[in-house]
N, C-alpha and C positions, 0 to 999 in steps of 0.2 A: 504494500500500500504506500508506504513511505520512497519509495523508486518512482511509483505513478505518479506522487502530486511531485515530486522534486521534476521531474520530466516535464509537466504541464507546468510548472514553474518555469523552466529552462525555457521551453516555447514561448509563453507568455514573454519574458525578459528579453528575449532575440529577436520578437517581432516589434517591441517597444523600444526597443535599441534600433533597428534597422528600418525601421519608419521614421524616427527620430533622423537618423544620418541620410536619409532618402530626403529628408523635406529640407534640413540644413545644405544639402550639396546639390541639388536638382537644378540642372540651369532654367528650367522653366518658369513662369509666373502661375500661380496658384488656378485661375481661370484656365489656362493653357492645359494643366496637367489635367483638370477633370476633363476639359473637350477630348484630351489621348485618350485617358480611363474609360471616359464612355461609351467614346467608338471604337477601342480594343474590346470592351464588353460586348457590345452590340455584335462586332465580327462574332465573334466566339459563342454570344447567343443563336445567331443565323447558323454557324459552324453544325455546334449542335441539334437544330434542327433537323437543317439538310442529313448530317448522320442518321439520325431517329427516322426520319421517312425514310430512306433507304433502307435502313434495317428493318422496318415495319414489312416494307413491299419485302425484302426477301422471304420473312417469316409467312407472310399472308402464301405468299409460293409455294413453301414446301407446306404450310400444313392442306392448301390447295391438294398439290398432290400427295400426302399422304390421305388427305381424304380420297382422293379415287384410287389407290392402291397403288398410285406407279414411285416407283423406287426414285429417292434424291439422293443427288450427289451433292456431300459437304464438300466443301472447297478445306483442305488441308496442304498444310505445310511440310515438304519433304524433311526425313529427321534426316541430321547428319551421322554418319557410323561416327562411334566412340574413337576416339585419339588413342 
């Protein structure tokens, strides 16, 4: 228990330290940084959309075809032999 809150300490302290040195050294002006912030959010909003519909339509496909019995192919990654 005592590992957990010293860890969530530690986090808490580093993100308060490196926000702190983030806003003291940032060459931008405070307006400036949230128009980045919001449009790097908004990207990464859309990002993950566009993902999720595509992952949607794939899944609606195979459970498509496993409803009518024809066999799907998962798309896997060749393993490499052991070294």
């Amino acid at each position: 228990m005592r590992k957990t809150i010293g860890l969530f300490a530690g986090v808490i302290t580093g993100a308060l330290v490196g926000s702190v040195t983030a806003l003291l050294l940032t060459p931008y002006s405070g307006s400036e940084i949230r128009e980045r912030l919001q449009s790097g959010i908004q990207h990464l909003i859309e990002e993950g959309k566009r993902a999720a519909a595509a992952q949607r339509a794939d899944m609606e496909a195979q459970l498509d075809a496993f409803k009518r019995g024809t066999p799907i192919v998962l798309e896997t990654t060749p393993e490499e032999p052991p070294a």
